[in-house]
C-alpha positions in Angstrom: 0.0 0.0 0.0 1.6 2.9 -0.9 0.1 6.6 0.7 1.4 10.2 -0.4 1.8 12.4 2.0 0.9 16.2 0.2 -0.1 19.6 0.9 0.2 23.3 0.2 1.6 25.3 2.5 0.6 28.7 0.5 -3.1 27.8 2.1 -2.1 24.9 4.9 -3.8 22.2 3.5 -2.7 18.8 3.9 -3.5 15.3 2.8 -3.2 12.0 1.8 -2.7 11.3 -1.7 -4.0 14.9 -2.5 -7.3 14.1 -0.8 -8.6 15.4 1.9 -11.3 13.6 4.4 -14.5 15.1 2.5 -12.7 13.6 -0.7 -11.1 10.4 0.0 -12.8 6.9 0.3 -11.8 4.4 3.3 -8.2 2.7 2.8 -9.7 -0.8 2.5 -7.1 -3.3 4.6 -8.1 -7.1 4.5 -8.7 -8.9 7.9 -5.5 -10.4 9.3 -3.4 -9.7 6.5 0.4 -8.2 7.0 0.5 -4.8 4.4 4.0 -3.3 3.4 2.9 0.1 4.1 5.1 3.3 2.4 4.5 6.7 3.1 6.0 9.3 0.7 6.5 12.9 1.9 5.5 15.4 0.0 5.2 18.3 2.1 7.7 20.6 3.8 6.6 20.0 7.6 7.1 16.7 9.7 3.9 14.3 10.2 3.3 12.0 13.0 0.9 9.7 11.3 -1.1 7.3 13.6 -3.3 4.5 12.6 -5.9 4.0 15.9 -5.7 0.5 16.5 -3.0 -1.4 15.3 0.8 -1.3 15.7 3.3 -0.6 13.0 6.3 -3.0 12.7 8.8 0.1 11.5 11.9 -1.3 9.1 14.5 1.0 9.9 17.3 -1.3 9.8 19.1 -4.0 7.1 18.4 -6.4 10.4 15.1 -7.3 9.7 14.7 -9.5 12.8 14.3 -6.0 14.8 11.6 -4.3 14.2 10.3 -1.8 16.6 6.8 -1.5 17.4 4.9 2.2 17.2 1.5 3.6 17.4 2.7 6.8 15.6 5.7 7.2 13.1 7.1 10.3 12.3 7.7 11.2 8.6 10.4 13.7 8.1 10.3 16.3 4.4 11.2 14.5 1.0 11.3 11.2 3.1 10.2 7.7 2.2 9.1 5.6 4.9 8.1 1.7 4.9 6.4 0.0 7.5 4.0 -3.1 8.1 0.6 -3.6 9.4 -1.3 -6.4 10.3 -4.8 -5.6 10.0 -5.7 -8.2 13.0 -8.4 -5.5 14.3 -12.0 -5.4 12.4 -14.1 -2.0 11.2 -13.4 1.9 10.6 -10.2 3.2 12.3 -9.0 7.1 11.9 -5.6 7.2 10.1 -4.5 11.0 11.0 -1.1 12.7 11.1 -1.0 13.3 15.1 -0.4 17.3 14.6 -3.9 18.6 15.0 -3.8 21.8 12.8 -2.8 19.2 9.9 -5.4 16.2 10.7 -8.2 19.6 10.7 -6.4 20.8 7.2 -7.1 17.3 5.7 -5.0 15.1 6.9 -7.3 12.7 7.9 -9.0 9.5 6.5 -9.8 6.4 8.0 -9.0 2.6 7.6 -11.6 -0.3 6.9 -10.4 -3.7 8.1 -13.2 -6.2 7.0 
């Protein structure tokens, strides 16, 4: 699954993949599955984005044995960040950056794990 991070900071509007809530459709995840998740920054701020209800296994290193667990991973300008998520927890869960001026700019959609 691969999720853009934009925005324009001329007007402070923010989303993912250049939709905001009132656009965008649910990310549909299948139950139980394990997702390689990458987030592509395309903005000029840092986002901590946080998927309610599951844990990310973050790759940060070549040791893939050791992966840390987060709630919330933060996304640094022009970066490219991978992840996985098992989606072990059924229905709607928000799927926000954490920084509540950018969730209420449009930074905001949700998950669907059926």
């Amino acid at each position: 699954m691969l999720l853009h991070l934009t925005g324009n900071m001329d007007r402070y509007n923010f989303a993912f993949n250049g939709l905001t809530y009132d656009q965008s459709q649910p990310v549909r995840l299948p139950y139980r599955q394990r997702i390689w998740v990458t987030l592509v920054h395309d903005t000029m701020m840092e986002h901590p984005i946080h998927l309610h209800g599951m844990f990310n296994e973050l790759d940060t290193t070549a040791d893939h044995r050791r992966r840390p667990l987060k709630h919330t991973v933060s996304v640094k300008p022009g970066e490219k960040l991978h992840y996985y998520l098992t989606a072990g927890e059924r229905g709607r869960w928000a799927y926000h950056c954490h920084l509540l001026y950018h969730m209420e700019a449009g930074m905001f959609t949700t998950a669907e794990v059926a």
